[in-house]
C-alpha positions in Angstrom: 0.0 0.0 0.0 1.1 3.6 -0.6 -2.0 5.4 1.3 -3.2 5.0 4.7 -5.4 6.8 6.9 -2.7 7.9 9.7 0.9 7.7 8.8 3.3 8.0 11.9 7.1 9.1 11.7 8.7 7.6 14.9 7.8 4.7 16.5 9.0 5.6 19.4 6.3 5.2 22.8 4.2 8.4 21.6 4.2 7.2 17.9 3.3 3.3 18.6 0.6 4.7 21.3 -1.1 6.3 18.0 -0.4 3.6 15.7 -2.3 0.4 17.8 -4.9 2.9 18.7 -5.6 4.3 15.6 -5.5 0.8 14.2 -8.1 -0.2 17.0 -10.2 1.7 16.2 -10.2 1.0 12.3 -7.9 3.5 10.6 -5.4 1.6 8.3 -2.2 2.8 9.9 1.6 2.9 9.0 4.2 3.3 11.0 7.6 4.2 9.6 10.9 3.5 11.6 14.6 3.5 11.0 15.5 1.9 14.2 13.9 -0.4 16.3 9.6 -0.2 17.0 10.1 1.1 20.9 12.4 4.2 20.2 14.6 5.0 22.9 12.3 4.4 26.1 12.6 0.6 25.7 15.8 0.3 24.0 18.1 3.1 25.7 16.4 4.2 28.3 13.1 3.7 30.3 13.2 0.3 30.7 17.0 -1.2 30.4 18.3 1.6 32.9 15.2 -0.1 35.2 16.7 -3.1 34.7 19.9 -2.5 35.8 18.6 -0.3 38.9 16.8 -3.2 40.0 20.1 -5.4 39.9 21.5 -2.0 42.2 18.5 -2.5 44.4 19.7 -6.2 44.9 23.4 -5.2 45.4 22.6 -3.1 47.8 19.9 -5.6 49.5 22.9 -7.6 50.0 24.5 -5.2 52.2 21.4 -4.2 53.8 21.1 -8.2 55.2 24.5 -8.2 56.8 25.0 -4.8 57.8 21.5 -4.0 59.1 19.7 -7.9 59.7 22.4 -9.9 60.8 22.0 -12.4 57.4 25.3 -13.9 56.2 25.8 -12.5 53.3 28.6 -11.1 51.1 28.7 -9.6 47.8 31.8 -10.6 46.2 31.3 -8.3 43.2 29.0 -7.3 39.9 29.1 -9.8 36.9 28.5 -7.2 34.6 27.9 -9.4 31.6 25.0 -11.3 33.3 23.9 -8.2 34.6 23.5 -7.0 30.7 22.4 -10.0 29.7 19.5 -10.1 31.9 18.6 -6.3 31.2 18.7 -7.0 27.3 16.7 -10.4 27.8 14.3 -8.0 29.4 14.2 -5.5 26.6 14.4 -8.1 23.7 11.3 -9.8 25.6 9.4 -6.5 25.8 10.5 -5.7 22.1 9.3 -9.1 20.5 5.7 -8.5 22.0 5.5 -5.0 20.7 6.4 -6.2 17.6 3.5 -8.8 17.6 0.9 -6.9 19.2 1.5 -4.3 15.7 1.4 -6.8 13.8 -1.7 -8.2 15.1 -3.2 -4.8 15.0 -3.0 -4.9 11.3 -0.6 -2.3 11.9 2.3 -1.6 8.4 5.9 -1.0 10.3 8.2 0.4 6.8 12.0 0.7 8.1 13.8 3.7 6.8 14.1 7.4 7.5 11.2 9.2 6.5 10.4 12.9 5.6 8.2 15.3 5.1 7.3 16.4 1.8 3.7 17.7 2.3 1.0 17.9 5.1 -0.1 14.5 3.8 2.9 12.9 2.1 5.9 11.2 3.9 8.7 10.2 1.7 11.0 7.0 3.1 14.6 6.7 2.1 13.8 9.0 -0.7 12.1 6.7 -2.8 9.1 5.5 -1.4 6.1 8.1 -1.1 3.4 7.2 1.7 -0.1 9.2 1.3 -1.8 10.2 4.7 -5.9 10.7 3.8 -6.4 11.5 7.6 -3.6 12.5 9.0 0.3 12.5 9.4 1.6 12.1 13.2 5.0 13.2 14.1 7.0 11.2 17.0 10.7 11.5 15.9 11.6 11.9 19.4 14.9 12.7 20.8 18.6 12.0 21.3 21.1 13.2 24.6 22.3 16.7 24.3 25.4 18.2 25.3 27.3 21.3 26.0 28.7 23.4 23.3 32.6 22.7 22.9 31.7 18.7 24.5 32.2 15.3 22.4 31.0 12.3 23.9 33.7 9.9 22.6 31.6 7.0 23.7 34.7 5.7 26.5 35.7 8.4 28.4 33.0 11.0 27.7 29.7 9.4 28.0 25.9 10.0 26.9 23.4 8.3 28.5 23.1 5.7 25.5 27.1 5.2 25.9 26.7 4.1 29.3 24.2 1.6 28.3 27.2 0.6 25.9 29.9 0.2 29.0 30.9 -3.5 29.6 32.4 -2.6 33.0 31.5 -0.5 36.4 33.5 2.5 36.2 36.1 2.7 38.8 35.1 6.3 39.6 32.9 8.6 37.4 31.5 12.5 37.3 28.0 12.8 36.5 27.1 16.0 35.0 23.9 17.1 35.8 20.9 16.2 38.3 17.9 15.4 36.7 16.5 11.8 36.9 18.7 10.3 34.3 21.9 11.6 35.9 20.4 10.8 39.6 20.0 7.3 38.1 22.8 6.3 36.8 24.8 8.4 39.9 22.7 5.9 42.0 23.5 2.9 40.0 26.9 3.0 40.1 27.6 4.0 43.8 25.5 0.6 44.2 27.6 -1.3 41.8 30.4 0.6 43.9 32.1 3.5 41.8 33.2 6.5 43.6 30.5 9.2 42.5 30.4 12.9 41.8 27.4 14.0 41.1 27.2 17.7 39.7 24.4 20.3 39.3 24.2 23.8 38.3 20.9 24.5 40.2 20.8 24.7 43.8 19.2 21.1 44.4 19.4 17.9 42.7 16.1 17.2 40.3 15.8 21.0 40.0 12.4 20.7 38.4 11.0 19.0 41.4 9.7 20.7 44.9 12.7 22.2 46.3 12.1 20.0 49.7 12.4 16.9 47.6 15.8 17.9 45.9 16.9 18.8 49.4 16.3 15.5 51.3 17.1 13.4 48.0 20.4 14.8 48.1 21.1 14.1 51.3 19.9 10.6 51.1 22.9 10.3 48.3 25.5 12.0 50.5 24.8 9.3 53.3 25.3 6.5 50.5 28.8 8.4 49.5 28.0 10.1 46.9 29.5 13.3 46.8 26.5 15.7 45.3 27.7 19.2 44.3 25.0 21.7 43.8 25.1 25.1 42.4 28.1 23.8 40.7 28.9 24.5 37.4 31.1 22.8 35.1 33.8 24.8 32.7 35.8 22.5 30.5 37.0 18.4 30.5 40.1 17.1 28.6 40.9 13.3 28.8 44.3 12.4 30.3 45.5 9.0 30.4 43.0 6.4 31.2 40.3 8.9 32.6 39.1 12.6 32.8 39.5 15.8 34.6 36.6 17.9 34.6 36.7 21.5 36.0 33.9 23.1 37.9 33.3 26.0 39.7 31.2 26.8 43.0 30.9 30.3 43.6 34.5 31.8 43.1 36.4 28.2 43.4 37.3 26.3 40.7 38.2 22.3 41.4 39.6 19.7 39.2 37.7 16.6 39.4 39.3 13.3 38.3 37.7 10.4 37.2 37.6 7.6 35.0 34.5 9.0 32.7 32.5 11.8 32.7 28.8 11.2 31.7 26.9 14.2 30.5 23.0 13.6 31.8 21.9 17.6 30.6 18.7 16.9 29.1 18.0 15.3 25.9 17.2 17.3 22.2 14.7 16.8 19.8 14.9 15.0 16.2 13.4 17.3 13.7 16.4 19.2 11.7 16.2 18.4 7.7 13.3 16.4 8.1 10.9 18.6 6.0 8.5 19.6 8.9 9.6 23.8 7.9 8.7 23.2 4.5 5.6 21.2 5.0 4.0 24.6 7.3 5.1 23.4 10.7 6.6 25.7 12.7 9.5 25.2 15.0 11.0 26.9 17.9 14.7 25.7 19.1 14.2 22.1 17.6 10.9 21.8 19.3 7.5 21.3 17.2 5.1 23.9 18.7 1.5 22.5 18.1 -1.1 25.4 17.1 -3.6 23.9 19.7 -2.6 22.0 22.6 -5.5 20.7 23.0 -5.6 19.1 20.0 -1.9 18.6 19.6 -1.9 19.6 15.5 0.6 21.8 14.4 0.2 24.7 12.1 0.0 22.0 9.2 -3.5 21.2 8.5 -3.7 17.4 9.5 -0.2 17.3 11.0 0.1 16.6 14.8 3.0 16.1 17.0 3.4 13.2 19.8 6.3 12.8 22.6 9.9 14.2 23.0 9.7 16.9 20.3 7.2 18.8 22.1 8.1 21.4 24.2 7.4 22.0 27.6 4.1 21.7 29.3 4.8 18.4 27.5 7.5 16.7 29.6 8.9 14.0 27.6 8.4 11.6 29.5 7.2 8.0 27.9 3.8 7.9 29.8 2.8 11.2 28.4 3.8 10.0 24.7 1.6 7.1 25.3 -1.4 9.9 26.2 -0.2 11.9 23.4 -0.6 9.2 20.7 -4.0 8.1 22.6 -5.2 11.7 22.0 -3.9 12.3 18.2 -5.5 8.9 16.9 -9.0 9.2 18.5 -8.8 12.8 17.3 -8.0 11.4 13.8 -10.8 9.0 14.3 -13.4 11.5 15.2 -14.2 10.6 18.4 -13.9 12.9 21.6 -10.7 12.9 23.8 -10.3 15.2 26.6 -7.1 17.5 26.6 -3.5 16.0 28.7 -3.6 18.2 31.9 0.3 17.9 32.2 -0.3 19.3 36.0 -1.4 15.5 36.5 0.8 13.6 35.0 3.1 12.0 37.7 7.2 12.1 37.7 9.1 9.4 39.1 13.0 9.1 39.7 14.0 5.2 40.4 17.5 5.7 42.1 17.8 4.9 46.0 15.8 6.3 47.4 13.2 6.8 45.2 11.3 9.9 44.4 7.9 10.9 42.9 5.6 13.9 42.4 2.4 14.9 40.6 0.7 18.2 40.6 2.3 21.8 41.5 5.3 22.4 43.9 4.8 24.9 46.7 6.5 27.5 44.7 4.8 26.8 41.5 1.4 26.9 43.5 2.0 30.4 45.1 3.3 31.5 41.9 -0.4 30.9 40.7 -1.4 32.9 43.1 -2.7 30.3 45.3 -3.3 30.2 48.9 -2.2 27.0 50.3 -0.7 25.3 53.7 1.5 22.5 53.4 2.2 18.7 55.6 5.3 17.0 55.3 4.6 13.4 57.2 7.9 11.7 57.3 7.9 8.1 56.4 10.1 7.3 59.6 6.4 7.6 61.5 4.9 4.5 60.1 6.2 1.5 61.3 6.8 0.0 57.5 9.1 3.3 56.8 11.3 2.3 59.3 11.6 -1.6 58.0 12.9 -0.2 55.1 15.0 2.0 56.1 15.1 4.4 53.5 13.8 8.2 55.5 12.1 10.5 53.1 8.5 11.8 53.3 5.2 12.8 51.9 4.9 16.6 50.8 1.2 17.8 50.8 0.7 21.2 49.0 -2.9 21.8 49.1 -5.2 25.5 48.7 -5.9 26.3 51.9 -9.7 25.0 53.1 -9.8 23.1 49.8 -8.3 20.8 47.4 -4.9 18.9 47.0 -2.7 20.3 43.9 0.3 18.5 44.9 1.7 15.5 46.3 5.5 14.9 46.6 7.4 12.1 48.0 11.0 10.5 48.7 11.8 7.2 49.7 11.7 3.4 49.8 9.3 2.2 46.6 7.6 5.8 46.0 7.3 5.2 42.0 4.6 2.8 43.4 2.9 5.2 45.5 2.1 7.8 43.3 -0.4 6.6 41.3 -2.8 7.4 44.4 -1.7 11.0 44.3 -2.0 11.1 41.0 -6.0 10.3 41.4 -5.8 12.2 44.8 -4.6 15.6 42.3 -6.8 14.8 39.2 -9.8 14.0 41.0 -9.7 17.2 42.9 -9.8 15.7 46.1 -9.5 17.7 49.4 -7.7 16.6 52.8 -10.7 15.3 54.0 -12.1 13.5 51.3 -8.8 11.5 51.3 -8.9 11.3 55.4 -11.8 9.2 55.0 -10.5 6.5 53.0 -8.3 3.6 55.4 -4.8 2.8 54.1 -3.7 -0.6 55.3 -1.5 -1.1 57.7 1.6 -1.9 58.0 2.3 0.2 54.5 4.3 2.8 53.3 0.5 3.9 51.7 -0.5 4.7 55.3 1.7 8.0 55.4 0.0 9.2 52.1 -3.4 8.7 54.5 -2.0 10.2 57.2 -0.7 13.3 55.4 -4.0 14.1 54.8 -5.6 12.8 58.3 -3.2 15.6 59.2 -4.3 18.8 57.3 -7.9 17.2 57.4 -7.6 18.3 61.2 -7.6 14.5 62.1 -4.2 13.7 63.3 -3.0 10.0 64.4 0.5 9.9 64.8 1.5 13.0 63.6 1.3 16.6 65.6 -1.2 19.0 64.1 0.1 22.0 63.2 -0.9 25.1 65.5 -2.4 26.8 62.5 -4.7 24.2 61.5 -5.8 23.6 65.3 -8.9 24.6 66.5 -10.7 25.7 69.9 -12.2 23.3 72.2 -15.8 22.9 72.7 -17.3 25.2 74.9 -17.8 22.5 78.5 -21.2 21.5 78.9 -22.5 20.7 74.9 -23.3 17.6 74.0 -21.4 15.1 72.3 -22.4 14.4 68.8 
């Protein structure tokens, strides 16, 4: 076939989203990739990095049950072949049922590069022209970025997909920046057990997070050794010998660091240079497809919508919002009703050790809005399963003051799993005490998301109510209820 109803450029977790659901709901659909169907969520990043963290988790599980339990155990070492060979089992397992569940979609995969020639023509390799009738979805997605004047030589100076590459743990590494990814992998290898630097330009690591969760997060990594550096910025890197030296400055100081690699983790670009999308009417703004209407996601080309990391921000490339993306584009395309992504209420999650997860607006980003809220921190340490683990951290609570929850933020032991119940908590438009009312089992990490809320509901257990959110005894004499 040359025409289709939707054809996709990416297949990528945003472009493959679009292409089983617009081939669900009856739209002959092609999808056109260079690479692998999965893009790089499941082959470089998403899901082998979670791989390998969990292998960290296990290392340092190890250490846990002889330092902590008394168990006789020792860990001897990391087997770092079987340690990739389990992560790439998992990927090439994940990849193999992707592949069939397209295929039993009905869905057309055509490998090559494809480009846009028109609003409703995508050309492949050069030669082989693809009609869209419907509609032409974009979902190129995006590659690591680095700093002017850097070159990632794939050994010394690393990407993120580099260190996917590395047959070995690092003796000792500089991670430059403090976003998830470089958190990650900075928690990875201290578990594997590379010395770590971990550096950030902003003043707390996972800048884009509530300021109180950068803070305690990096000092949960400077109790595990790793030596976090924040308003730090880095200047220059030359390779000497078998390693690096990376300078950075803090304030006035400059220090050399030396290590064995440096792995830039700065943000990641987007894939749309000489691709045709200027020609075909879509307009671009630093690399970034700008859709006309986010509601809709279609661009300023009639018929021509963008999915996943080439969005701009509120989008926030993150793999679970491509899949929403490419939900929304293909029952668009279809004709049928889909409601706008609220990127407030998509949840963020950060798998190093300890964990951290948010969904909604910070404190600062809420009084920014001009909201008037109040605020509960309930540490973890006050429910009996927090301190089994062993991890510290907390719930953060930002909620408008008398009404409903906008944020939720939390740090520690297994939070990733936690925050899909702040993510309905947020959406839903709960208040404290619509939450308050609803009985978290116990013994669970879950019970200090209830209790947070118990709290600002004015119901306290085992956390102390704040003195601004306590109220006057009944007058003596009235009658109980």
């Amino acid at each position: 076939m040359s025409e289709y109803d939707i054809v996709i450029l990416g297949a990528g977790t945003g472009g493959y989203a679009a292409a089983l659901r617009a081939a669900g709901l009856g739209l002959s659909t092609c999808l056109i990739e260079q690479g692998l169907v999965g893009g790089t969520c499941l082959h470089r990043g998403c899901i082998p990095t979670k791989a390998m963290l969990h292998a960290a988790e296990l290392a340092d599980g190890v250490r846990e049950a002889s330092e902590r339990w008394g168990i006789r155990a020792t860990l001897d070492g990391i087997d770092v072949a079987r340690v990739v060979h389990a992560r790439d089992d998992v990927v090439e397992r994940s990849f193999r049922g992707l592949e069939q569940h397209l295929a039993s979609d009905g869905v057309t995969i055509v490998r090559g590069q494809g480009r846009l020639r028109d609003p409703r023509t995508v050309v492949v390799d050069g030669e082989q022209a693809l009609t869209a009738r419907r509609a032409v979805v974009l979902a190129t997605g995006s590659v690591p970025a680095l700093l002017p004047g850097l070159v990632a030589d794939g050994e010394r100076i690393l990407t993120s997909d580099d260190a996917l590459r590395l047959d070995r743990v690092p003796r000792s590494v500089v991670v430059l920046g403090a976003g998830s990814v470089g958190v990650e992998f900075a928690s990875l290898w201290r578990s594997f057990g590379a010395e770590v630097v971990l550096v950030e330009a902003l003043p707390s690591v996972l800048p884009l997070e509530d300021p109180d969760i950068g803070r305690e997060l990096g000092r949960a990594l400077r109790q595990r050794g790793i030596d976090v550096r924040v308003d730090t910025r880095f200047e220059q890197v030359e390779t000497a010998g078998d390693g690096v030296r990376a300078t950075v400055r803090h304030g006035e100081a400059s220090t050399v660091l030396e290590a064995e690699c440096l792995l830039v983790a700065v943000g990641r670009s987007p894939v749309t240079a000489d691709l045709g999308y200027e020609a075909a009417g879509v307009r671009l703004e630093r690399g970034y497809v700008v859709p006309r209407d986010w509601a809709t996601l279609e661009t300023d080309a009639p018929g021509v919508y963008a999915v996943g990391d080439i969005l701009p921000p509120p989008s926030l490339a993150l793999a679970h919002a491509s899949f929403a993306e490419g939900l929304l584009v293909a029952e668009l395309v279809a004709g049928l009703p889909s409601a706008p992504i609220d990127y407030d209420g998509v949840a963020r999650a950060t798998y190093s050790s300890p964990e951290a997860a948010s969904v909604g607006l910070t404190e600062p980003a809420a009084r920014a809005r001009g909201l008037d809220v109040v605020t509960n921190r309930m540490p973890f340490g006050g429910v009996a399963k927090g301190l089994i683990l062993g991890q510290g951290g907390f719930v953060k609570l930002v909620a408008e003051r008398d009404g409903q929850v906008v944020g939720v933020h939390l740090v520690g032991a297994r939070v990733t799993e936690l925050i899909s119940e702040a993510m309905l908590i947020t959406n839903w438009e709960a208040d404290p005490a619509d939450v308050a009312q609803l009985i978290h089992p116990h013994p669970t990490l879950a019970e200090a998301v209830g209790e947070a809320h118990l709290t600002l509901a004015g119901r306290p257990l085992h956390q102390a109510l704040p003195p601004s959110r306590r109220k006057a005894p009944a007058a003596a004499g009235g009658s109980a209820p």
